[in-house]
mmCIF file of the C-alpha atoms, coordinates in Angstrom:
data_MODEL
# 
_entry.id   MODEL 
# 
loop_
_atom_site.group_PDB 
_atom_site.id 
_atom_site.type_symbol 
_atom_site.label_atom_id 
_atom_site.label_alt_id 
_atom_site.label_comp_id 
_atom_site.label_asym_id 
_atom_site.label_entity_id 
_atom_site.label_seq_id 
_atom_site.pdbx_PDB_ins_code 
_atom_site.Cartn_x 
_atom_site.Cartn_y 
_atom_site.Cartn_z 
_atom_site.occupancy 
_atom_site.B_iso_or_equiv 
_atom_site.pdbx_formal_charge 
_atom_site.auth_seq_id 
_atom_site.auth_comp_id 
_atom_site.auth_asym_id 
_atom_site.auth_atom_id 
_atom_site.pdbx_PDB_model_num 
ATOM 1   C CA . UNK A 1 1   ? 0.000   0.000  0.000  1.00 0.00 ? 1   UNK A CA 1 
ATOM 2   C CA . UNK A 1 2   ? 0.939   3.529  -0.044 1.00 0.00 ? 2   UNK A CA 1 
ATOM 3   C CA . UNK A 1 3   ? 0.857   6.165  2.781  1.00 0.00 ? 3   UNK A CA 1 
ATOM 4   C CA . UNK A 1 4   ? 1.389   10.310 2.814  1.00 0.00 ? 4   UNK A CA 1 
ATOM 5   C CA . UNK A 1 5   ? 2.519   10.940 6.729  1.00 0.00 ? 5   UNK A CA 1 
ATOM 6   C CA . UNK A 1 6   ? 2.033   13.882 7.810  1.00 0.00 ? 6   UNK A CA 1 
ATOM 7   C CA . UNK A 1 7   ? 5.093   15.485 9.090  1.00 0.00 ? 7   UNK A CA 1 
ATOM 8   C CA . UNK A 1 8   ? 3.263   15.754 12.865 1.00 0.00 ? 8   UNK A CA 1 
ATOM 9   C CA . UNK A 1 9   ? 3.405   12.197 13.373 1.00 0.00 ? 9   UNK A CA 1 
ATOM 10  C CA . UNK A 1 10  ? 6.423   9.976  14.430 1.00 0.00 ? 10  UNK A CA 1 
ATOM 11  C CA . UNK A 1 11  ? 9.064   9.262  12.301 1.00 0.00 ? 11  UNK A CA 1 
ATOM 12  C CA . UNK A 1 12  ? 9.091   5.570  14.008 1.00 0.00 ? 12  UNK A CA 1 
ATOM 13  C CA . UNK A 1 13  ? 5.570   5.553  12.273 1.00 0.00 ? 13  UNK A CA 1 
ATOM 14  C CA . UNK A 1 14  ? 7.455   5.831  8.875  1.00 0.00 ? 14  UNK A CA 1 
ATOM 15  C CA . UNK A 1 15  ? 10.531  3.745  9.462  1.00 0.00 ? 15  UNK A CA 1 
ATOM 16  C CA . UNK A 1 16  ? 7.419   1.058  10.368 1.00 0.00 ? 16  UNK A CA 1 
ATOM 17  C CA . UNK A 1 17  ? 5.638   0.669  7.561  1.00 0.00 ? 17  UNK A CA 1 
ATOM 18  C CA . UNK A 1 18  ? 8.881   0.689  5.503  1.00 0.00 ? 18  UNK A CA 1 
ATOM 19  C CA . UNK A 1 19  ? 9.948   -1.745 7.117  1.00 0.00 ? 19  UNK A CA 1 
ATOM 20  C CA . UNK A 1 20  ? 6.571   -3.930 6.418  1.00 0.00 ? 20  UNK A CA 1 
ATOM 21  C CA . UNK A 1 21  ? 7.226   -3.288 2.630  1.00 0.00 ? 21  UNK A CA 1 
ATOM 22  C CA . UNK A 1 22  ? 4.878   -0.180 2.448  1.00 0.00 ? 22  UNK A CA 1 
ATOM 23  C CA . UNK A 1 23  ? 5.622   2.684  0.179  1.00 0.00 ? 23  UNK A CA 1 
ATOM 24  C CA . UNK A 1 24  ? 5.182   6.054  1.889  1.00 0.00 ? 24  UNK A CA 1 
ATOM 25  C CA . UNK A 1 25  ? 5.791   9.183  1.682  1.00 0.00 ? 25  UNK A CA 1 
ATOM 26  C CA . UNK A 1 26  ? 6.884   11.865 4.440  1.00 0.00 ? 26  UNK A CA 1 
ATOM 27  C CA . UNK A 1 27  ? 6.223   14.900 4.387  1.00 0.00 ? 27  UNK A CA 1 
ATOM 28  C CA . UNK A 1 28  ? 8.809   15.907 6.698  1.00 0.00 ? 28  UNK A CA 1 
ATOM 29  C CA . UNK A 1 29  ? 11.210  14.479 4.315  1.00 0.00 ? 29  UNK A CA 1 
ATOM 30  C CA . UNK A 1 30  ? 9.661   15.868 0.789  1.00 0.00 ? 30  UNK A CA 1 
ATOM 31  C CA . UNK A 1 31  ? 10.203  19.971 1.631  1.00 0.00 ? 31  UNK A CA 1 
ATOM 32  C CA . UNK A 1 32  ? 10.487  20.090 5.798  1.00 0.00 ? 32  UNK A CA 1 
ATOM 33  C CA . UNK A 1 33  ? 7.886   21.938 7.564  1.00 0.00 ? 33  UNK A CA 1 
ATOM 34  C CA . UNK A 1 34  ? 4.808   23.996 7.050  1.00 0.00 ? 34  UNK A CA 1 
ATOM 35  C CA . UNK A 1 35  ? 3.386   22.573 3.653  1.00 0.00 ? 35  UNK A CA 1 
ATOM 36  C CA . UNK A 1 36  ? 0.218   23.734 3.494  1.00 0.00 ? 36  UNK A CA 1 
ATOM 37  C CA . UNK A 1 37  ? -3.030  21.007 4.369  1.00 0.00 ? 37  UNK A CA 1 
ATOM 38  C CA . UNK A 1 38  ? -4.504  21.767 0.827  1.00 0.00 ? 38  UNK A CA 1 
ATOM 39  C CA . UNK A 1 39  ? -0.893  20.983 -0.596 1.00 0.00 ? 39  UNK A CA 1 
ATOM 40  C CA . UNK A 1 40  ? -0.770  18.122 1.317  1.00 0.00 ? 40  UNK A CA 1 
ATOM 41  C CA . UNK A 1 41  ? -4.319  16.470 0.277  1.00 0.00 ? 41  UNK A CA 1 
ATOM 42  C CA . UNK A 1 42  ? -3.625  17.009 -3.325 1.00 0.00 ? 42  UNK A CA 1 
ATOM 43  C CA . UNK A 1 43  ? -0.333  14.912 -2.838 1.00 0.00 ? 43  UNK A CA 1 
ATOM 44  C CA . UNK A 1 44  ? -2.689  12.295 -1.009 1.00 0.00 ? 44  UNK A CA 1 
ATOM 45  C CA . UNK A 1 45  ? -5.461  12.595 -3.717 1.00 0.00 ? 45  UNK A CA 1 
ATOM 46  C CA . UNK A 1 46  ? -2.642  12.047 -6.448 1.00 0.00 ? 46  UNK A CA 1 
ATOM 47  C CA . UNK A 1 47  ? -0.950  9.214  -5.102 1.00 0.00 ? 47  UNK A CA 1 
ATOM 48  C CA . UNK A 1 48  ? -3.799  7.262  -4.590 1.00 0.00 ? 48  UNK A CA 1 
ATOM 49  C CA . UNK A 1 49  ? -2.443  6.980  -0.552 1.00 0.00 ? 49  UNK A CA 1 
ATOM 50  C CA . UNK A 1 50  ? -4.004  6.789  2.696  1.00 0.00 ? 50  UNK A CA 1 
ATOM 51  C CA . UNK A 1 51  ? -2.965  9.349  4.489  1.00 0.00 ? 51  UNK A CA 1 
ATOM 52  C CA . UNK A 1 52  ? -1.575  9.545  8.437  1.00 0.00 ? 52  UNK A CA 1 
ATOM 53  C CA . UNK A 1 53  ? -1.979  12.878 10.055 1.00 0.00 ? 53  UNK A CA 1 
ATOM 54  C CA . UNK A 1 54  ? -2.393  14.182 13.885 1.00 0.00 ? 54  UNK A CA 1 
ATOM 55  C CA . UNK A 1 55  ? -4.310  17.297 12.646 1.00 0.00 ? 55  UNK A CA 1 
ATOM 56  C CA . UNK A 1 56  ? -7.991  17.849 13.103 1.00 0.00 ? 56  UNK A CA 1 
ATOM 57  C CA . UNK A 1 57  ? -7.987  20.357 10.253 1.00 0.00 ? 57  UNK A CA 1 
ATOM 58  C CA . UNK A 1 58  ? -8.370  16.886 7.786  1.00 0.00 ? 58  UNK A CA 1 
ATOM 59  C CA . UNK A 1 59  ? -11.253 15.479 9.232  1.00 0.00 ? 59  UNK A CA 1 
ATOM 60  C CA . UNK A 1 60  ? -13.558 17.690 7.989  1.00 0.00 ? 60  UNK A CA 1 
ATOM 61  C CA . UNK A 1 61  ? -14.932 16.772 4.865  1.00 0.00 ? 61  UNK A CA 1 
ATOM 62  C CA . UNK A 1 62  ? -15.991 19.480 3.337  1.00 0.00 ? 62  UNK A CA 1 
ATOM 63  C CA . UNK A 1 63  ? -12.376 21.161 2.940  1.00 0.00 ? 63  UNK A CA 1 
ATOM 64  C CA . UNK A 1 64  ? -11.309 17.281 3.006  1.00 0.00 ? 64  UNK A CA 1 
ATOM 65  C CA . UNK A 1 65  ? -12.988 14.802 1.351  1.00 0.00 ? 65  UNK A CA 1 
ATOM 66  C CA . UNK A 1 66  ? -11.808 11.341 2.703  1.00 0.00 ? 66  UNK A CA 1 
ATOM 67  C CA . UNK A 1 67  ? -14.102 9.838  -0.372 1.00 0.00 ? 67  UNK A CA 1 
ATOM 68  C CA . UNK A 1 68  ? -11.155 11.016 -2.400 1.00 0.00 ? 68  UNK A CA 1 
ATOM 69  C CA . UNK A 1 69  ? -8.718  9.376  -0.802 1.00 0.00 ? 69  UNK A CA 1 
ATOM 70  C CA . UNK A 1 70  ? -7.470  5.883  -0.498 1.00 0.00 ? 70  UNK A CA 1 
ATOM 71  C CA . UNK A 1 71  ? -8.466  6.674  3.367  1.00 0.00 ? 71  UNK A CA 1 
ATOM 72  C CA . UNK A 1 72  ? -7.859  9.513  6.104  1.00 0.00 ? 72  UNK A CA 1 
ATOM 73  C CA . UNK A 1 73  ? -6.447  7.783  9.206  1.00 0.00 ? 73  UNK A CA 1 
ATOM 74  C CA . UNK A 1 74  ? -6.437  10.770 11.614 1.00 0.00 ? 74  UNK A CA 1 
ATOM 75  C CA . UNK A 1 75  ? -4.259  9.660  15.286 1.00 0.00 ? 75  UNK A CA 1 
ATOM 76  C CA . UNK A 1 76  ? -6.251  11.422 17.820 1.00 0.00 ? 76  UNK A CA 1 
ATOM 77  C CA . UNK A 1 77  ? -4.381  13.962 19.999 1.00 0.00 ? 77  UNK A CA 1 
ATOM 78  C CA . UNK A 1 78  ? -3.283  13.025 23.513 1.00 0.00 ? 78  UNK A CA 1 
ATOM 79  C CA . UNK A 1 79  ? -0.013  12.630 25.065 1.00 0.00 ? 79  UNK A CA 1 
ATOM 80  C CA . UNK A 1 80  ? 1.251   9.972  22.249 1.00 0.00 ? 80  UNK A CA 1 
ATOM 81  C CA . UNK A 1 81  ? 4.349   8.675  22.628 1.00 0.00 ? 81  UNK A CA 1 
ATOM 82  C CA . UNK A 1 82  ? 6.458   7.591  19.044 1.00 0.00 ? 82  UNK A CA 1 
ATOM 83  C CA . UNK A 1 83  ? 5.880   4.116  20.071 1.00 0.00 ? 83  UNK A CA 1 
ATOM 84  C CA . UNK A 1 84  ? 2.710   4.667  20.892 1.00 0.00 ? 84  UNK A CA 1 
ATOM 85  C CA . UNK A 1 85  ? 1.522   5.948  17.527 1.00 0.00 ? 85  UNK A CA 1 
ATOM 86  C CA . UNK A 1 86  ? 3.792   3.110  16.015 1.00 0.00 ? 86  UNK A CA 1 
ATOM 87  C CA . UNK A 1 87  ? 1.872   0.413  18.217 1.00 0.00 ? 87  UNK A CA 1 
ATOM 88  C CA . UNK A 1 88  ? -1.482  1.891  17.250 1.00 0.00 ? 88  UNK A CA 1 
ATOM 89  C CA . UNK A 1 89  ? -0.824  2.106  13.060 1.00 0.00 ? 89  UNK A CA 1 
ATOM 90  C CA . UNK A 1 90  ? 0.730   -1.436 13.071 1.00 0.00 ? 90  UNK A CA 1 
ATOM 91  C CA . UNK A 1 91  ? -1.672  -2.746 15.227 1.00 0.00 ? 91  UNK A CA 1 
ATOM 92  C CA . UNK A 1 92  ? -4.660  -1.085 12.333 1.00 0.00 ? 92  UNK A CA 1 
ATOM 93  C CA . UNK A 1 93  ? -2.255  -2.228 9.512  1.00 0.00 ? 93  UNK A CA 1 
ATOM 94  C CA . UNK A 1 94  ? -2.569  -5.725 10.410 1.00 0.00 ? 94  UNK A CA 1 
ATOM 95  C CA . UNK A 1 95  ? -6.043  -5.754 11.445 1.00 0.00 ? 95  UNK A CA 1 
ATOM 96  C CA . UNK A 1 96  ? -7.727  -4.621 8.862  1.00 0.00 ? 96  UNK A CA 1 
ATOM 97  C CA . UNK A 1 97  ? -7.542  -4.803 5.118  1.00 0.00 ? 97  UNK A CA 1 
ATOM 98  C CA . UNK A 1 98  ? -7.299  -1.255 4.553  1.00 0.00 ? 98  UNK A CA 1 
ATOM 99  C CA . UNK A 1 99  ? -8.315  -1.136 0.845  1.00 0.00 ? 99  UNK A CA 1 
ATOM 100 C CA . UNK A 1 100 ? -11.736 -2.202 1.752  1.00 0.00 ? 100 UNK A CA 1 
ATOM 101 C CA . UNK A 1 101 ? -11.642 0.486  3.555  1.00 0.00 ? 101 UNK A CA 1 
ATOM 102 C CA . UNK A 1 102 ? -10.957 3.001  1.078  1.00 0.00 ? 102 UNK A CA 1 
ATOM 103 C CA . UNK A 1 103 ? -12.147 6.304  1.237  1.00 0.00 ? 103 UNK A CA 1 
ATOM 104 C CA . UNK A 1 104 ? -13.210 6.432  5.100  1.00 0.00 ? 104 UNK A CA 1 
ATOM 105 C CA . UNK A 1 105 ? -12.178 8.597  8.115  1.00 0.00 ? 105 UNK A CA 1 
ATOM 106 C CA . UNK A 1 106 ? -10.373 6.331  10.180 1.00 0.00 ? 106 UNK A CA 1 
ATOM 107 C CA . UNK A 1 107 ? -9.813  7.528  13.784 1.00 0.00 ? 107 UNK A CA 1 
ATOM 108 C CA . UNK A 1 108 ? -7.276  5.949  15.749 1.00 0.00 ? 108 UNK A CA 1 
ATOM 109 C CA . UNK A 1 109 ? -7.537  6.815  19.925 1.00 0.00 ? 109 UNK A CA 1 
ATOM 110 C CA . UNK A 1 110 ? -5.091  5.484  22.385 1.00 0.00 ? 110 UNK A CA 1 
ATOM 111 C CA . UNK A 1 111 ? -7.623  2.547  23.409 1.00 0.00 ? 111 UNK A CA 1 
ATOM 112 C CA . UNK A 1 112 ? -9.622  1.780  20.250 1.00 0.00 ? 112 UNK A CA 1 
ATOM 113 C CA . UNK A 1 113 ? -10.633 3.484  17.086 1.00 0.00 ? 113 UNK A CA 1 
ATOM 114 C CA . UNK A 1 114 ? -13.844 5.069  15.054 1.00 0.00 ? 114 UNK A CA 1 
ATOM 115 C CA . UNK A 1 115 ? -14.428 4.406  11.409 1.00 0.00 ? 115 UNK A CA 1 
ATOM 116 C CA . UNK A 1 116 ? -16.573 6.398  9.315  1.00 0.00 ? 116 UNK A CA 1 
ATOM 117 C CA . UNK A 1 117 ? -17.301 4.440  6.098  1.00 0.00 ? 117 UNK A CA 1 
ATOM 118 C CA . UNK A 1 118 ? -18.051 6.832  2.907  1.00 0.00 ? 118 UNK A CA 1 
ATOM 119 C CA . UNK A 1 119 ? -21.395 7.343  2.014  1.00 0.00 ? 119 UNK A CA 1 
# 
């Protein structure tokens, strides 16, 4: 599969799914910091990805349409530690067949998650 990670979430989170044989791309290695969200999404709409983020701003769809995407998985803010957002995307990745899930809003929380199917 292919991922877009955001560049607020872990690094470990990229090095992961790399290591599982996942092609992703990070934004914090692409152009650094402060890439704007609608930048972003039309990277994630482009490449067909599912996208990681810890920002709020993409799980609204009207600005951001997870139907567009392979899927939004959005890591719910809390005190998060690396390995903690690593345990919680590998744990999804190989619990689910995420292509079925393609274009949801996937909300990950420290002790379970939310999906919103598309419409």
């Amino acid at each position: 599969m292919k991922f877009v990670v955001d560049e607020n979430v872990s690094h470990a989170v990229v090095e992961q799914l790399r290591t599982l044989g996942h092609n992703v791309i990070a934004i914090s290695e692409k152009r650094g910091v402060g890439i704007k969200d609608s930048e972003i999404f039309t990277l994630v709409v482009r490449e067909k990805a599912i996208f990681i983020t810890r920002d709020d701003h993409f799980t609204n769809p009207i600005r951001f349409p997870s139907t567009r995407t392979e899927a939004i998985i959005y890591i719910r803010h809390g005190n998060l530690q690396s390995e903690e957002e690593r345990r919680l995307i590998g744990k999804l990745v190989e619990s689910y067949d995420l292509a079925a899930l393609k274009g949801s809003l996937i909300t990950l929380y420290r002790d379970g998650l939310n999906i919103r199917h598309p419409r």
